[in-house]
N, C-alpha and C positions, 0 to 999 in steps of 0.2 A: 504494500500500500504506500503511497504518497502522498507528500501536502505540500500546497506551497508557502514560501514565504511573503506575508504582510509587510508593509513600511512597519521599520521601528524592533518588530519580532528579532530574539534571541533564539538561539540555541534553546535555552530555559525554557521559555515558553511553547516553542514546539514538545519540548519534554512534559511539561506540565498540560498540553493538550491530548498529548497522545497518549502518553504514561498515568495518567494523574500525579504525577509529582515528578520533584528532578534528578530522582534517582535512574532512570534512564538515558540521561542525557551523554552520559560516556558512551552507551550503547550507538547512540542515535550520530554521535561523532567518529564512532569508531567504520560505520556503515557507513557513512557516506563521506569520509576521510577529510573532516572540519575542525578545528580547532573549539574549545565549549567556550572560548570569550571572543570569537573574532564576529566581525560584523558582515551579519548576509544581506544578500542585494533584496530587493522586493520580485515577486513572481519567480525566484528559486524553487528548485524542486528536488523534496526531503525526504528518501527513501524511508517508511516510518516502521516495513513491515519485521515483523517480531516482536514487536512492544504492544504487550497487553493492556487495555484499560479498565478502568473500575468506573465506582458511582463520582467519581469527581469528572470525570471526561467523560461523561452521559450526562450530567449538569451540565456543564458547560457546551455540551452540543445541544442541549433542549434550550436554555438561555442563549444561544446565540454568543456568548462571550469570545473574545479571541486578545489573550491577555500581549498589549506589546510592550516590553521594558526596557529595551533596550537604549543605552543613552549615549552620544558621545561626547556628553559635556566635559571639559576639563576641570578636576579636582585643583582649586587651588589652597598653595599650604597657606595657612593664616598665621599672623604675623601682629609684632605691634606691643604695647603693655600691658594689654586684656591677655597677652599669649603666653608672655614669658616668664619664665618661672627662676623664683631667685637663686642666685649662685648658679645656673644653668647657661642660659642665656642674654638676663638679664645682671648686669654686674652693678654691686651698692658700692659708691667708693666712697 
């Protein structure tokens, strides 16, 4: 079986649509030779078959749900005297 990929969709979330949870997502990387943090394109197509589902992926096919998480915002370090912790990086002379 197959699925494609959504704008925005993770690895994870194919996991959690197919599998109900993200315990199969090494599976589902391993079949279709993906890395489980890289980002896929939109209308990709996700070899899904061997992954069993339960009642979390019967919900979410009767809801219609199609969870997307995927983000590429950049984490920036925070910084400043709200950050710095004494004798660490903040020095008292």
């Amino acid at each position: 079986m197959e699925t494609k990929v959504i704008a925005k969709q993770s690895l994870f979330d194919i996991a959690i649509l197919a599998g109900g949870s993200i315990e199969s997502v090494f599976d589902i990387a391993l079949q279709n030779d993906l890395s489980i943090t890289g980002e896929m394109s939109a209308g990709q197509t996700i070899d899904i078959s061997g992954i069993e589902g339960n009642q979390i992926t019967d919900y979410y096919r009767v809801k219609g749900i199609m969870p997307t998480t995927f983000s590429s915002q950049e984490i920036f370090t925070l910084s400043g005297l709200g950050y710095m912790a004494l004798e660490e990086n903040f020095i008292v002379s």
